[in-house]
KEKE-3310 file (N, C-alpha, C; in steps of 0.2 Angstrom, whole numbers, plus 5000, padded with zeros to 4 digits):
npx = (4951:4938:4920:4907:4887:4874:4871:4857:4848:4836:4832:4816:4807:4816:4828:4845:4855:4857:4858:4872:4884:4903:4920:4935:4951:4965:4978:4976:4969:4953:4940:4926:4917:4911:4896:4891:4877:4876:4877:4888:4892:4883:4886:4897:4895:4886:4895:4901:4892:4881:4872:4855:4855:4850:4856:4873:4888:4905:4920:4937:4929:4920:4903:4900:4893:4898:4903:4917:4921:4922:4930:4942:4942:4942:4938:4934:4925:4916:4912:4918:4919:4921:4923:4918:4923:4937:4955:4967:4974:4968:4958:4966:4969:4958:4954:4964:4962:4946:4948:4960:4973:4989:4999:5013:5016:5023:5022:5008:5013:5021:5012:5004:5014:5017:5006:5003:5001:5003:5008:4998:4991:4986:4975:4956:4942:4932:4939:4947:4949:4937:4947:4958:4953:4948:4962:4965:4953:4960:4971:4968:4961:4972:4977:4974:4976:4970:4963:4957:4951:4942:4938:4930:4926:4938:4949:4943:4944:4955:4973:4986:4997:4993:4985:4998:5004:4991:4990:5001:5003:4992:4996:5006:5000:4994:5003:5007:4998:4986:4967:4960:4948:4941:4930:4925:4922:4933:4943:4956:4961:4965:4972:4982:4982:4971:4969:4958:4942:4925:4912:4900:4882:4867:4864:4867:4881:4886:4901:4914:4931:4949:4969:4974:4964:4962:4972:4983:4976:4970:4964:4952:4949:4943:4934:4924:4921:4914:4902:4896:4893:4883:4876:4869:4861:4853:4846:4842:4834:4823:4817:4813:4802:4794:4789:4784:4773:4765:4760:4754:4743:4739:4731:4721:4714:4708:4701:4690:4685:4678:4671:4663:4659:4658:4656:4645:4629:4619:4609:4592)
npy = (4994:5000:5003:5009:5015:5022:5014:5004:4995:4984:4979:4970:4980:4989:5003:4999:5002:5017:5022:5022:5029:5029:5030:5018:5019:5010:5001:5008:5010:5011:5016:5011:5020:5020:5020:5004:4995:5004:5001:4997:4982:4980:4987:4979:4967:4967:4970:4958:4952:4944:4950:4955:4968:4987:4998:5002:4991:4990:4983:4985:4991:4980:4974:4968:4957:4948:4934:4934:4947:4944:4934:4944:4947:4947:4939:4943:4940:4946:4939:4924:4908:4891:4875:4861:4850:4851:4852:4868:4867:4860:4870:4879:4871:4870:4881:4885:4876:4877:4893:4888:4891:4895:4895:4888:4876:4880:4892:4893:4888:4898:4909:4904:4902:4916:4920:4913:4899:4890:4879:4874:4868:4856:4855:4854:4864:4866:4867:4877:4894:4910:4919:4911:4906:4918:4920:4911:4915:4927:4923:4911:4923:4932:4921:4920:4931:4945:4957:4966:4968:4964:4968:4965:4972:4967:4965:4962:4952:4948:4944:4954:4953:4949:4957:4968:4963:4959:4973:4979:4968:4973:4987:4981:4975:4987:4995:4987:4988:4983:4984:4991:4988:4994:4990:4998:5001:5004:5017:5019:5007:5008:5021:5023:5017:5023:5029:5033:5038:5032:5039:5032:5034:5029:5019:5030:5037:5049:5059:5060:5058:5060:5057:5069:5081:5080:5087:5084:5082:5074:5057:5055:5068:5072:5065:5065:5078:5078:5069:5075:5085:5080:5076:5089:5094:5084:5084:5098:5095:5087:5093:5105:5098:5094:5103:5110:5100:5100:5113:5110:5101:5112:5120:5112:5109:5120:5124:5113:5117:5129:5122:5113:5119:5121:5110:5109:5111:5125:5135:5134)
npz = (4912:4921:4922:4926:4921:4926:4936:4944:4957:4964:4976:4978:4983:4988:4987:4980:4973:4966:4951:4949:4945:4938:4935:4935:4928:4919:4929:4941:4959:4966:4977:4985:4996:5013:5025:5033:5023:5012:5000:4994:4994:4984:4974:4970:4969:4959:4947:4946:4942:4948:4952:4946:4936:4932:4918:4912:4913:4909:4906:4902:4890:4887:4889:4905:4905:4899:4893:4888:4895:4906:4907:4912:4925:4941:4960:4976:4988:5001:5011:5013:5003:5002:4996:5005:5005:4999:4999:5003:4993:4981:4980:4975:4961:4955:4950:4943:4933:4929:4923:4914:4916:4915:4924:4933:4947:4954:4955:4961:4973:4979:4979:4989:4999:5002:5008:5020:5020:5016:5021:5025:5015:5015:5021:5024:5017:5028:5038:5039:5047:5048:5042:5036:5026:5020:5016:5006:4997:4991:4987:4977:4968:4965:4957:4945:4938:4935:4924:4931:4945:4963:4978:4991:5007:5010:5020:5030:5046:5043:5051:5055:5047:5037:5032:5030:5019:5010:5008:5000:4988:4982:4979:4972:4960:4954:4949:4941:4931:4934:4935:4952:4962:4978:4991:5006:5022:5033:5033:5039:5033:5019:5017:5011:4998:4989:4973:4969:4976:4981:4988:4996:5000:5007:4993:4985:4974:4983:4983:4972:4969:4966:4969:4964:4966:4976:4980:4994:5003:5019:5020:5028:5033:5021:5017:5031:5029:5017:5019:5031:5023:5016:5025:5033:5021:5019:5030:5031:5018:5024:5032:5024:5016:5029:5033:5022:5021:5033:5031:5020:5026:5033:5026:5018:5028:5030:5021:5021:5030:5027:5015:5023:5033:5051:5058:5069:5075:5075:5088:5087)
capx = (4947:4931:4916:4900:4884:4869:4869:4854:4847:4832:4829:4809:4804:4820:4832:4851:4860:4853:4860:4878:4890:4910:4925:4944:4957:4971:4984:4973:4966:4948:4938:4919:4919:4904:4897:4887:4871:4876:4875:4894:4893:4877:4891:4902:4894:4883:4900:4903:4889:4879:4863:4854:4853:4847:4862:4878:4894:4910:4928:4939:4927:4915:4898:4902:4888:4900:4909:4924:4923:4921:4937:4946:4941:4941:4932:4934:4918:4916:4910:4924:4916:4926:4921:4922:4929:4942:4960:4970:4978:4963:4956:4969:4970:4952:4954:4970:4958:4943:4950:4963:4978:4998:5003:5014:5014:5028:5018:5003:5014:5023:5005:5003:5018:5017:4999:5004:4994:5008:5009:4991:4988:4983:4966:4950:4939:4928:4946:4949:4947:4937:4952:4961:4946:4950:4965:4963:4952:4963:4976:4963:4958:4976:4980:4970:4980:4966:4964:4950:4948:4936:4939:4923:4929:4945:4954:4939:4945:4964:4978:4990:5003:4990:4984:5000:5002:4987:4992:5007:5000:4987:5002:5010:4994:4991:5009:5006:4992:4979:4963:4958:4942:4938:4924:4927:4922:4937:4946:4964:4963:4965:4975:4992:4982:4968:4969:4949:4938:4919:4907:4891:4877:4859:4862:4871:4887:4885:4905:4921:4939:4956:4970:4976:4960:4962:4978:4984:4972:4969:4955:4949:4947:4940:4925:4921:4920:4909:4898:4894:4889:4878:4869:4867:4859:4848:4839:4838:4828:4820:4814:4808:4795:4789:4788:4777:4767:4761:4756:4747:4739:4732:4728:4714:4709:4705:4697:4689:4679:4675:4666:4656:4656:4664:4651:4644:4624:4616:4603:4588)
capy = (5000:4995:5009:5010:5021:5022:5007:5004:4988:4984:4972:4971:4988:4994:5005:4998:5006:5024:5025:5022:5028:5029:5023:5019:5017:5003:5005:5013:5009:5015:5014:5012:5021:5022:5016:4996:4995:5011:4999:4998:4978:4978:4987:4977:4961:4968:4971:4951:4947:4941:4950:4957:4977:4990:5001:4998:4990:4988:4979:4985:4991:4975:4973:4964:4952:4943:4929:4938:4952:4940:4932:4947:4949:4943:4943:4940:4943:4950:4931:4919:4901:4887:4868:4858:4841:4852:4856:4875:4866:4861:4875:4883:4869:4871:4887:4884:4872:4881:4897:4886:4896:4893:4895:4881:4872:4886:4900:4893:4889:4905:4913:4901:4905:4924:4921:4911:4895:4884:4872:4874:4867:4850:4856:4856:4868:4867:4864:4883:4900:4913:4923:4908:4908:4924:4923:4908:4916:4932:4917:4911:4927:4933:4916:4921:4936:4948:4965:4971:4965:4968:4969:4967:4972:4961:4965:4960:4944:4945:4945:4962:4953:4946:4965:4972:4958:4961:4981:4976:4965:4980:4993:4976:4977:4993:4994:4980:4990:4981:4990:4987:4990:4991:4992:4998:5005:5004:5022:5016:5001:5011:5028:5025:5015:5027:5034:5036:5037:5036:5040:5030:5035:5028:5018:5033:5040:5056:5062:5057:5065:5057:5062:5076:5084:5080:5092:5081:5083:5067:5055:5055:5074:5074:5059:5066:5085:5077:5066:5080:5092:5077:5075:5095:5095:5078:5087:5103:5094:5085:5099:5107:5093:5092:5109:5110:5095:5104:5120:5108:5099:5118:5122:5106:5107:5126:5122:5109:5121:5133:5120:5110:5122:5119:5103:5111:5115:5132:5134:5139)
capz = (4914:4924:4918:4926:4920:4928:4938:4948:4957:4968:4981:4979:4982:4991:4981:4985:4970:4962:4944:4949:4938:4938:4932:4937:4925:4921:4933:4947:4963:4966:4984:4986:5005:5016:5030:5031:5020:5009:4993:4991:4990:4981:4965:4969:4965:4951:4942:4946:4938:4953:4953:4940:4938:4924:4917:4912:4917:4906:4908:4893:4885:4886:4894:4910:4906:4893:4895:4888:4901:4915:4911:4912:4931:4948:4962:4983:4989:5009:5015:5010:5004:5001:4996:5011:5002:4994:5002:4999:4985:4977:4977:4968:4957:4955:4948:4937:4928:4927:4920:4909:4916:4913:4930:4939:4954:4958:4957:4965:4981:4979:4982:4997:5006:5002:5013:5024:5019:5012:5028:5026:5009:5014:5028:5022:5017:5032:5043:5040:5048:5041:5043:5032:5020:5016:5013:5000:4990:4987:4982:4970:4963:4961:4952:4938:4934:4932:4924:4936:4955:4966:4983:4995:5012:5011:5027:5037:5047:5043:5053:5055:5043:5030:5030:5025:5013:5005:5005:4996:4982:4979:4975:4965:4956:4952:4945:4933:4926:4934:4940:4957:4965:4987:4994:5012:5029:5035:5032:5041:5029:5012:5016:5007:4992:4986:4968:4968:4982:4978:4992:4995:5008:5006:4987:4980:4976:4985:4979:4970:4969:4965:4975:4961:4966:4985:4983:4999:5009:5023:5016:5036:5032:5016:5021:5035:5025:5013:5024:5034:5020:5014:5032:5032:5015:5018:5037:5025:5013:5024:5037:5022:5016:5034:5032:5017:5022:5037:5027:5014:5029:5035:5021:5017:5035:5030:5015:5022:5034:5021:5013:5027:5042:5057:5061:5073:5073:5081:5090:5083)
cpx = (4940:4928:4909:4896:4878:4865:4863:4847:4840:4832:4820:4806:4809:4826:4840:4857:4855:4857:4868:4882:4900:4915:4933:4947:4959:4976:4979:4969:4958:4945:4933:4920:4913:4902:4892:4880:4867:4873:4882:4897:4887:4881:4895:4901:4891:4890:4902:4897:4884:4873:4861:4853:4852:4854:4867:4884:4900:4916:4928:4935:4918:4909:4901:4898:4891:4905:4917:4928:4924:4928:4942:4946:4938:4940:4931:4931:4922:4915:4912:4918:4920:4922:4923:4924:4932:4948:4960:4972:4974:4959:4961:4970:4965:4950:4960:4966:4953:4944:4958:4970:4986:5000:5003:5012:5019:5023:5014:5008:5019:5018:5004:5008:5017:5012:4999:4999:4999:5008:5003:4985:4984:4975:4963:4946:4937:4933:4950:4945:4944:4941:4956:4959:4947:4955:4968:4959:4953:4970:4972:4963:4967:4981:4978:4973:4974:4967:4961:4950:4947:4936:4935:4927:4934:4949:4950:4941:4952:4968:4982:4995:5000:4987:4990:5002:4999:4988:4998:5005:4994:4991:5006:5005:4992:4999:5010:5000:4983:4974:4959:4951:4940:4933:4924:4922:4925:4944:4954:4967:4969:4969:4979:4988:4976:4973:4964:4947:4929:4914:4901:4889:4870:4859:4866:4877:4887:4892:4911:4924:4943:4960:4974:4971:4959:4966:4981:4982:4971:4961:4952:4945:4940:4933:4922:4916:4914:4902:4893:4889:4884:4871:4866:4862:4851:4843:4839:4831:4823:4815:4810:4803:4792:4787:4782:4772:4763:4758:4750:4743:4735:4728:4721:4711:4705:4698:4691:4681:4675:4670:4660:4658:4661:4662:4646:4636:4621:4612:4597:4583)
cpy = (4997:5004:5009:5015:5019:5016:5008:4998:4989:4978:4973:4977:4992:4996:5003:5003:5013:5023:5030:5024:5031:5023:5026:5016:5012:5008:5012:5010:5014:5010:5017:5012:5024:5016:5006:4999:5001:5009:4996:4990:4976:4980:4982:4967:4960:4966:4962:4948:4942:4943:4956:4965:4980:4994:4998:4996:4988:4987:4979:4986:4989:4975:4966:4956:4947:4940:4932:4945:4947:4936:4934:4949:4945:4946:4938:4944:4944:4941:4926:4912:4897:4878:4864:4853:4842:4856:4863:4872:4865:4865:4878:4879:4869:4876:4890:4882:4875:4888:4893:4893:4890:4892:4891:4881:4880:4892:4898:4892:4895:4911:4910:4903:4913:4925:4917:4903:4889:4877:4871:4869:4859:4850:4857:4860:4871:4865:4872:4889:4904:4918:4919:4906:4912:4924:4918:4909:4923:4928:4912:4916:4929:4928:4918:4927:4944:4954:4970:4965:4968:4964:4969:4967:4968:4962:4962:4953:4943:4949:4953:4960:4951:4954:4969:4969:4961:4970:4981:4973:4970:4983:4987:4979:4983:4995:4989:4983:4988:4985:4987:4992:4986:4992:4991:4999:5007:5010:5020:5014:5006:5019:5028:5020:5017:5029:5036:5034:5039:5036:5038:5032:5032:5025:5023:5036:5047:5062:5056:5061:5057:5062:5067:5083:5083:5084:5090:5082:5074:5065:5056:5062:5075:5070:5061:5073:5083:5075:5072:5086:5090:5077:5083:5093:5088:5082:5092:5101:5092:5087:5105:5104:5094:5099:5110:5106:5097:5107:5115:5104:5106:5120:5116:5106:5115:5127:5117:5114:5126:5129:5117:5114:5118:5113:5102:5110:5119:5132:5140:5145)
cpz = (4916:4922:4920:4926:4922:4932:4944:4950:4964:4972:4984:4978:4986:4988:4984:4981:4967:4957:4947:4945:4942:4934:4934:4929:4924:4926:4939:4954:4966:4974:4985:4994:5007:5020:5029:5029:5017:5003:4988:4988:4986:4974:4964:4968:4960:4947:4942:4944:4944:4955:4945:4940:4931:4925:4914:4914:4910:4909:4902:4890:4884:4892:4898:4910:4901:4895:4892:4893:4909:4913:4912:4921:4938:4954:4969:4986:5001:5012:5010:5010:4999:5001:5002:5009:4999:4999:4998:4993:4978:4974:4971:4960:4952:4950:4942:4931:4925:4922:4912:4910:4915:4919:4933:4943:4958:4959:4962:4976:4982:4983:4990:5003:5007:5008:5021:5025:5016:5017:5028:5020:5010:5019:5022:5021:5024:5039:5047:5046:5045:5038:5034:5025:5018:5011:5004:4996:4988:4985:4976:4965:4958:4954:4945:4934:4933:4930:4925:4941:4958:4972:4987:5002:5015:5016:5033:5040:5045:5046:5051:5048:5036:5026:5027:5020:5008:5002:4999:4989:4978:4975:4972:4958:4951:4948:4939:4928:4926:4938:4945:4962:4974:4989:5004:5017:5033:5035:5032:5034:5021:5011:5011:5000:4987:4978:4967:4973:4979:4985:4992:5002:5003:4998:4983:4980:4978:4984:4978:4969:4968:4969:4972:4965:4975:4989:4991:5005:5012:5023:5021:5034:5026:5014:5023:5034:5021:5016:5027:5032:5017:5018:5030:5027:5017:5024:5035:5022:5017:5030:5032:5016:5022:5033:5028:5018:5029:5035:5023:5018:5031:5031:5017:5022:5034:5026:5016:5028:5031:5019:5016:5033:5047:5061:5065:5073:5079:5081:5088:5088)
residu = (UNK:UNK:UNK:UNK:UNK:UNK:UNK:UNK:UNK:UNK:UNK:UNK:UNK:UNK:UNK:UNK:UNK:UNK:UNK:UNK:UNK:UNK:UNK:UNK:UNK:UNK:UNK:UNK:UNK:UNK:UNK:UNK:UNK:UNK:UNK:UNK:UNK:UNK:UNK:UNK:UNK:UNK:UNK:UNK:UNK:UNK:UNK:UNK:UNK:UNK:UNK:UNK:UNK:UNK:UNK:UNK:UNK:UNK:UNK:UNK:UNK:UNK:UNK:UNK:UNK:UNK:UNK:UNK:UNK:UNK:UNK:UNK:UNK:UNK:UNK:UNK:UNK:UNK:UNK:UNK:UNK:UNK:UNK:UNK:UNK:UNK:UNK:UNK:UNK:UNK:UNK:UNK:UNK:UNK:UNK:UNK:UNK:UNK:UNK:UNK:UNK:UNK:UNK:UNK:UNK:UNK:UNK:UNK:UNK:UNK:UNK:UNK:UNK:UNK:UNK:UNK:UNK:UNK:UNK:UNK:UNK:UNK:UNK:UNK:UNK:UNK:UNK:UNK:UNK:UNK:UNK:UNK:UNK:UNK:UNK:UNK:UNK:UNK:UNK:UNK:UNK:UNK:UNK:UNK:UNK:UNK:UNK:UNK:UNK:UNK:UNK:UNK:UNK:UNK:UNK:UNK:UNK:UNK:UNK:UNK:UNK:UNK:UNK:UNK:UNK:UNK:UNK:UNK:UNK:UNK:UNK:UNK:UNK:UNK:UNK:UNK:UNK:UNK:UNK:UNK:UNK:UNK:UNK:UNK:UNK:UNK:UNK:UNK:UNK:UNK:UNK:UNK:UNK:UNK:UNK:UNK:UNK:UNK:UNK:UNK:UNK:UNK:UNK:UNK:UNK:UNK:UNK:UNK:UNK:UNK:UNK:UNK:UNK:UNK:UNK:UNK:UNK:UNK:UNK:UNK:UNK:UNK:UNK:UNK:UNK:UNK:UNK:UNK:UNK:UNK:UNK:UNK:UNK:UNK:UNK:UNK:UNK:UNK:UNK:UNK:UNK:UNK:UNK:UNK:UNK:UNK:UNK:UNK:UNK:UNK:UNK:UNK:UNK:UNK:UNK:UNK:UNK:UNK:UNK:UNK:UNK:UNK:UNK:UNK:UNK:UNK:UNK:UNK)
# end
């Protein structure tokens, strides 16, 4: 179960998360949806431990900030990087090592052919595409087994056959109990693997549903529904601030002549 409450992160003096809260389930698929420079990968790497933020964040239970949460979860960020003096295989060995996993040489080229990287395994880092980078570090991340993954815009840059792939290995996933976290823009992307959708606009979650509560209504619909009733509401609010901030400007400028005159002086 991943669990966020009140997540909220600054960059200097600019709000990117507002006191974020949600949580997906085991065994569920959850999808941070909204358009670029909403905040959707500002959650999504806080929960990775990657920038520092007030509130909290838990995996099973545990503060995300503990090394026992963090080796519950894994984590293919939007901009693939890759060691350039290290092949695909390396990497994966890389990552066998570091996490101290079981899994053979089978599995790992199991994953590599699934992605199409197995003929690929001896090019370098810096040999690839960012298409091919991509799909090396969702063959990474899945090596790890994790019980939380966190998906930063991961179809951007792959091929038609690595995107149904990757849709595929989501609904594995999500069958195996594990919780899986997207952070899109992509609507298409994510039709048929929604179980939560969280709505960001401007840093905050403006709504969430599951698709009990969506009673099969089309996410296309039920975005656009939202969205729309946010903008509504937002040049509401914000037609009646100008609103008041003209009245309180006539009102000083009134006051203002009540007390020194109109500046004028008449003749004597």
């Amino acid at each position: 179960m991943l669990e966020l409450t009140n997540v909220t992160k600054y960059y200097g003096k600019t709000l990117a998360a507002d006191q974020v809260s949600f949580s997906i389930p085991d065994g569920a698929v959850g999808v941070l949806l909204g358009p670029n420079g909403a905040g959707k990968s500002t959650i999504i790497k806080s929960i990775a431990g990657l920038l520092k933020y007030k509130g909290t964040i838990a995996i099973q239970g545990i503060d995300a900030r503990q090394r026992e949460a963090r080796a519950m979860f894994a984590y293919v960020p939007e901009i693939p990087a890759m060691y350039n003096a290290l092949t695909v295989e390396e990497h994966m060995e890389f990552i066998r090592r570091a996490y101290r996993l079981t899994a053979g040489d089978e599995e790992v080229q199991a994953l590599l052919e699934r992605f199409e990287l197995w003929d690929k395994r001896d090019k370098l880092g810096d040999e690839l595409s960012k298409g091919m980078m991509q799909k090396v570090s969702i063959c990474c991340a899945l090596l790890i087994r994790p019980r939380v993954i966190l998906l930063d815009e991961p179809m951007v840059g792959l091929d038609p056959q690595a995107i149904k792939e990757l849709k595929t290995v989501v609904q594995e996933l999500r069958n195996q109990g594990t919780t899986v976290l997207i952070s899109t823009h992509m609507l298409e992307m994510v039709q048929e693997l929604w179980d939560y959708v969280f709505v960001m606009e401007k840093a905050k979650i403006i709504a969430g549903f599951n698709r009990e509560q969506a009673s099969g209504q089309d996410l296309d619909d039920l975005f656009f529904k939202v969205t729309e009733k946010w903008k509504a509401q937002e040049e509401s609010q914000s037609g009646q601030e100008e609103s008041f901030s003209r009245e309180e400007k006539k009102k000083r400028t009134a006051t203002g002549k009540k007390l020194f005159g109109s500046g004028r002086k008449t003749e004597e």
